[in-house]
Each structure stands twice: as structure tokens, then as C-alpha cells.
DSSP file (Angstrom, degrees, kcal/mol; ACC not computed):
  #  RESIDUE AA STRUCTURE BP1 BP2  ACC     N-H-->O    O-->H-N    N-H-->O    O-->H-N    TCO  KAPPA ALPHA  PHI   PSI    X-CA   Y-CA   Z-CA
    1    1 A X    >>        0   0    0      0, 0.0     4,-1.5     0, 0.0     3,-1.2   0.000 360.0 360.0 360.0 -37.5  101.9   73.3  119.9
    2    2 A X  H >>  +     0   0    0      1,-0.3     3,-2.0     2,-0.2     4,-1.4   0.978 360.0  52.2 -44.9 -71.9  103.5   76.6  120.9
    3    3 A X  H 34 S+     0   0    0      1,-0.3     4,-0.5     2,-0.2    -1,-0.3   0.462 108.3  55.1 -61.9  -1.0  106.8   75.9  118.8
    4    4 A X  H <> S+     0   0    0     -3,-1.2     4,-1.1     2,-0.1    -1,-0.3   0.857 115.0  39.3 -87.7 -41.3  104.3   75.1  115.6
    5    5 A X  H <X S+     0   0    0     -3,-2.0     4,-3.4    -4,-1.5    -2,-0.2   0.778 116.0  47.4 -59.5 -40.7  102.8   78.5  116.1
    6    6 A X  H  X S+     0   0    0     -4,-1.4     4,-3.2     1,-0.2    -1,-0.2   0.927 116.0  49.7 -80.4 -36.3  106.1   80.4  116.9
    7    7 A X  H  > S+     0   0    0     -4,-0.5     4,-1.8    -5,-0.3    -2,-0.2   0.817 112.0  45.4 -74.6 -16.3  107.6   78.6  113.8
    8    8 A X  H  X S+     0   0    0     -4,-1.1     4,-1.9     2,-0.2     5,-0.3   0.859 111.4  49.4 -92.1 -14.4  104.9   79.5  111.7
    9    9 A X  H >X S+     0   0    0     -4,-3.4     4,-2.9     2,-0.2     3,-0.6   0.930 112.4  59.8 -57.3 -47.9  104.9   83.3  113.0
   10   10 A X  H 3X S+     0   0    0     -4,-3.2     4,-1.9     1,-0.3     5,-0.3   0.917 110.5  32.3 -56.8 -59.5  108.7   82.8  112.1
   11   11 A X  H 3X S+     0   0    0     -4,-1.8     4,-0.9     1,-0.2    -1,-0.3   0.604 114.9  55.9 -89.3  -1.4  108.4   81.9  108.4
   12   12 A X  H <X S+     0   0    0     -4,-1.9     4,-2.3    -3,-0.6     5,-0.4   0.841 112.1  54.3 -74.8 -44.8  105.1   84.4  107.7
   13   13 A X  H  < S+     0   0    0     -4,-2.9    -2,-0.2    -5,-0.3    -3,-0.1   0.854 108.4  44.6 -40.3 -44.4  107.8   87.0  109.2
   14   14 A X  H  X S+     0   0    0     -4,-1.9     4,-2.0     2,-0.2     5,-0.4   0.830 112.7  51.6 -90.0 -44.5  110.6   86.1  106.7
   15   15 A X  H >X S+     0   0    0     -4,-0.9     4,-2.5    -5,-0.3     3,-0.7   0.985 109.3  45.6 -44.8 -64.7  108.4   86.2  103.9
   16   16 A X  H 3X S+     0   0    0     -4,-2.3     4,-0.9     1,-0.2    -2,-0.2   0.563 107.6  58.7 -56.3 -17.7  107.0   89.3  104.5
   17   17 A X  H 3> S+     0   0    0     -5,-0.4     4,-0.6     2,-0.2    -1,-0.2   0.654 108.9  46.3 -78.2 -25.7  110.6   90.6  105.2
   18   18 A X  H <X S+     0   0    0     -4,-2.0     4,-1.9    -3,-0.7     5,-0.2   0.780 112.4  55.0 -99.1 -26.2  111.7   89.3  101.2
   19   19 A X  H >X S+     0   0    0     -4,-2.5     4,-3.2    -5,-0.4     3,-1.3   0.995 103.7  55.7 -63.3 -33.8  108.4   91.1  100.0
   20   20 A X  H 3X S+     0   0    0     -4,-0.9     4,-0.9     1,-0.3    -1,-0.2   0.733 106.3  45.7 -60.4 -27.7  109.6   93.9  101.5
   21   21 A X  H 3< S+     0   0    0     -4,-0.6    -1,-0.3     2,-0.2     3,-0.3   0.873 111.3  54.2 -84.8 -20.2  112.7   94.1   99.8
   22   22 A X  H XX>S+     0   0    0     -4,-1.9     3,-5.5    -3,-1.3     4,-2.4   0.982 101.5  56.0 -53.1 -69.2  111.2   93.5   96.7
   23   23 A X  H 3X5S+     0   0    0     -4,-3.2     4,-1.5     1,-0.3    -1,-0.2   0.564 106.7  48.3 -37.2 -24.3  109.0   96.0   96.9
   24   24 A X  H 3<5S+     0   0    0     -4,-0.9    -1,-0.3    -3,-0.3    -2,-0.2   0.165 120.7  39.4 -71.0   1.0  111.6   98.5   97.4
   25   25 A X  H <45S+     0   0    0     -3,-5.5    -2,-0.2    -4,-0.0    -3,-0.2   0.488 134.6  13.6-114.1 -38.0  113.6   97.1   94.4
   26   26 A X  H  <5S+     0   0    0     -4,-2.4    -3,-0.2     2,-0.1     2,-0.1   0.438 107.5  94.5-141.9  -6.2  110.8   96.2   91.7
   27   27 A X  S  <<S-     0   0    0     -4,-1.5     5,-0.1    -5,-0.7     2,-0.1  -0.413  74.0-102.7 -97.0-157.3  107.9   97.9   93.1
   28   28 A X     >  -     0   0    0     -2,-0.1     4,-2.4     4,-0.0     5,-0.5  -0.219  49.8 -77.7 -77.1 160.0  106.4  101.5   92.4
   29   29 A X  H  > S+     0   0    0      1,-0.2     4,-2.1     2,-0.2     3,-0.2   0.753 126.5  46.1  -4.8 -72.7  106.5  105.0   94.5
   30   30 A X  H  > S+     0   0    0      2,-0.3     4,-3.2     1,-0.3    -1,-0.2   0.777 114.5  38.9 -33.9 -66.3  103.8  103.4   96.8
   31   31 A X  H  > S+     0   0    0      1,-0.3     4,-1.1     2,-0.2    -1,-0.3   0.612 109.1  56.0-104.6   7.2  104.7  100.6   97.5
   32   32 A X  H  X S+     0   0    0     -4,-2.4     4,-1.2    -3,-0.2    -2,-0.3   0.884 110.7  56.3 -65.8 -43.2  108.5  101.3   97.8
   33   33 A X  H >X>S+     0   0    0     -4,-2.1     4,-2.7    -5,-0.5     3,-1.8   0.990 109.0  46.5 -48.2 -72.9  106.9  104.1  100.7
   34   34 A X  H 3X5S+     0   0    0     -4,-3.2     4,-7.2     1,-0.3    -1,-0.2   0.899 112.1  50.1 -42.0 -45.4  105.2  101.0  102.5
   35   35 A X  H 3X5S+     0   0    0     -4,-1.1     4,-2.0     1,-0.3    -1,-0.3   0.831 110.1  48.3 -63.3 -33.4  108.3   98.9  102.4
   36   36 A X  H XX5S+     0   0    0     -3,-1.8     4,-2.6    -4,-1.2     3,-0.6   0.982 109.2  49.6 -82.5 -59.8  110.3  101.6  103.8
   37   37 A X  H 3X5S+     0   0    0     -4,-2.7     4,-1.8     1,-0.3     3,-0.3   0.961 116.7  54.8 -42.1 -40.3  107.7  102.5  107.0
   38   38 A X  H 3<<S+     0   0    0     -4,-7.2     3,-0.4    -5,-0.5    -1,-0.3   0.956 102.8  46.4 -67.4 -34.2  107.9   98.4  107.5
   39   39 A X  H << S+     0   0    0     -4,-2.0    -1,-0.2    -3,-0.6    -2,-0.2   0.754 120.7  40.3 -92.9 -12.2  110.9   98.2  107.7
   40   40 A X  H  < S+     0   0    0     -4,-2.6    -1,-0.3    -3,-0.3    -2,-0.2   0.706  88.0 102.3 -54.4 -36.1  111.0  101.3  110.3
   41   41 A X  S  < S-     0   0    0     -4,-1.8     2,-0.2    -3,-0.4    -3,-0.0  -0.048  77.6-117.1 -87.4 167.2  108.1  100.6  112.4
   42   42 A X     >  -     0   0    0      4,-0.0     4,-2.0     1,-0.0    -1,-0.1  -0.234  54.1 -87.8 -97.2-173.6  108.4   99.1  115.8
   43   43 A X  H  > S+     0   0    0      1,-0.2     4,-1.5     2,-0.2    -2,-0.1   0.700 122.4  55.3 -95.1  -2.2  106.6   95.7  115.6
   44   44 A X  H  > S+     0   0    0      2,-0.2     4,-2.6     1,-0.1    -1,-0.2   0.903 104.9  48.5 -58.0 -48.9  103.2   96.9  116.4
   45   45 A X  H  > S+     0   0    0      1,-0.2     4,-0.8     2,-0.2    -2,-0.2   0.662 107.2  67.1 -91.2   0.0  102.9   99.3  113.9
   46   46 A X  H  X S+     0   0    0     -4,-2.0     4,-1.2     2,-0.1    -1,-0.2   0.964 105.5  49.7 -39.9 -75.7  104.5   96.1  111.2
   47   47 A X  H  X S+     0   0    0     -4,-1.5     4,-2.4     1,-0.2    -2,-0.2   0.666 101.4  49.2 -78.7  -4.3  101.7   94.8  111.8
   48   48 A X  H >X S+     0   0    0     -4,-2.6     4,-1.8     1,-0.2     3,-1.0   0.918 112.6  58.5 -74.2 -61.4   99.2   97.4  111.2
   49   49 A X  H 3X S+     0   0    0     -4,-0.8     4,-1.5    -5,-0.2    -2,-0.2   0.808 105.9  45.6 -24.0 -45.0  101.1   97.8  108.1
   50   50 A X  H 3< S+     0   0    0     -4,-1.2     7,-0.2     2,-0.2    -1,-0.2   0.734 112.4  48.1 -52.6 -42.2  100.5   94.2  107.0
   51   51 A X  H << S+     0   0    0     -4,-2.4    -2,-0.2    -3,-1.0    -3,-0.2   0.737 116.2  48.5 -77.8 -45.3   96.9   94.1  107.8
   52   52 A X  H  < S+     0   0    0     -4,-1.8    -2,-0.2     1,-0.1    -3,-0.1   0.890 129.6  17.0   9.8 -90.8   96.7   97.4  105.9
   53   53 A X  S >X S+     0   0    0     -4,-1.5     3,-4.9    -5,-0.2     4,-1.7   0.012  77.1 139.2-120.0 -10.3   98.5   96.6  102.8
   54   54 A X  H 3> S+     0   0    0      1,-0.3     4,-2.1     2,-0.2    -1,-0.1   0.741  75.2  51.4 -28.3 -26.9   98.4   92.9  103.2
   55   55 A X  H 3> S+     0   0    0      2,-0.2     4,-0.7     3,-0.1    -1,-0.3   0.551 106.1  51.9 -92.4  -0.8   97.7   92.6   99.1
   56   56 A X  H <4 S+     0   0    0     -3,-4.9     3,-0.3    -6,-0.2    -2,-0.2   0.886 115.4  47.6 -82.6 -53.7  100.8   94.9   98.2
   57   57 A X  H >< S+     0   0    0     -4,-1.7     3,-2.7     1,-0.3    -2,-0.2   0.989 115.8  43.0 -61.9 -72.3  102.7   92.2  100.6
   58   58 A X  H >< S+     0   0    0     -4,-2.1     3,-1.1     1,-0.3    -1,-0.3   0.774 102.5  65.3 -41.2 -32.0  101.2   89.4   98.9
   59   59 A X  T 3< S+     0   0    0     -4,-0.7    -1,-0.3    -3,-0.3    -2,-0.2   0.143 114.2  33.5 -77.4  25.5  101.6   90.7   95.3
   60   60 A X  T <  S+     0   0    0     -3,-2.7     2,-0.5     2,-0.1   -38,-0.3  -0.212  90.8 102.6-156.6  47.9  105.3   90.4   95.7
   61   61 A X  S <  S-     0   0    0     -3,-1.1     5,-0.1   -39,-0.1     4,-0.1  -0.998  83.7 -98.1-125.5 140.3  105.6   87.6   97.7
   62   62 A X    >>  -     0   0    0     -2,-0.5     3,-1.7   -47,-0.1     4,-1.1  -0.297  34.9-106.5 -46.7 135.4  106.7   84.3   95.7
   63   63 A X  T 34 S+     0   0    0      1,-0.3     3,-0.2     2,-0.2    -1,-0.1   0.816 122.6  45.3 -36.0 -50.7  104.0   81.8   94.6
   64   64 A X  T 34 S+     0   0    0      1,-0.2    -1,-0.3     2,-0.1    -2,-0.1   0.109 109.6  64.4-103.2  27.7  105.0   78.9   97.4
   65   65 A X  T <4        0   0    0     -3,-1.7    -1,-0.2    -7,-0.1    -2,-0.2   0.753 360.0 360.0 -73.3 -60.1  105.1   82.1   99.9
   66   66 A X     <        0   0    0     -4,-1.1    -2,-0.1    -8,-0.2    -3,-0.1   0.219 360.0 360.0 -24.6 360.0  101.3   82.9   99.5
């Protein structure tokens, strides 16, 4: 059960890693700002980012990402 958990932490991770480059490529001021702190932050403060901003993430995440 672990390795289903750690593999789904894995691929929410990598997703949220390709919004983040979008967003710094194709979104606005804003949410190029967010993209940049995520990709700074230690991995606590990711995830306050995520939880945050979770609909910025989502609006640039690919349909079968969501």
C-alpha cells in the first residue's frame, strides 16, 4: 500500500512540476511569481504554495493531469 501512495505522491509531484513550467512560460506576472517561489521553496513551503494556489496549478496542468 505504501508504494501506491508514494507512486501517487510521485506523479501529483511531476505534474505540478510541468504546471510550473508552464506557468512561467505561458502564464501572467502572478502566476509566473508563484512558479518561480515553487520552484525555490524547500518542500514544506511547496506545499503551502500548492494548497494556496492549487487552482493557478490546476489551470495549467493538462486535462488527463487534473
Amino acid at each position: 500500500m505504501n508504494n501506491i501512495f508514494d507512486t501517487m505522491q510521485q506523479t501529483q509531484w511531476a505534474a505540478d512540476c510541468r504546471a510550473a513550467h508552464r506557468m512561467r512560460k505561458e502564464g501572467g506576472h502572478f502566476a509566473a511569481a508563484i512558479a518561480e517561489a515553487y520552484f525555490a521553496a524547500d518542500s514544506r513551503n511547496k506545499d503551502r504554495l500548492l494548497s494556496t494556489f492549487r487552482d493557478i496549478f490546476d489551470r495549467f496542468a493538462t486535462p488527463e493531469e487534473i
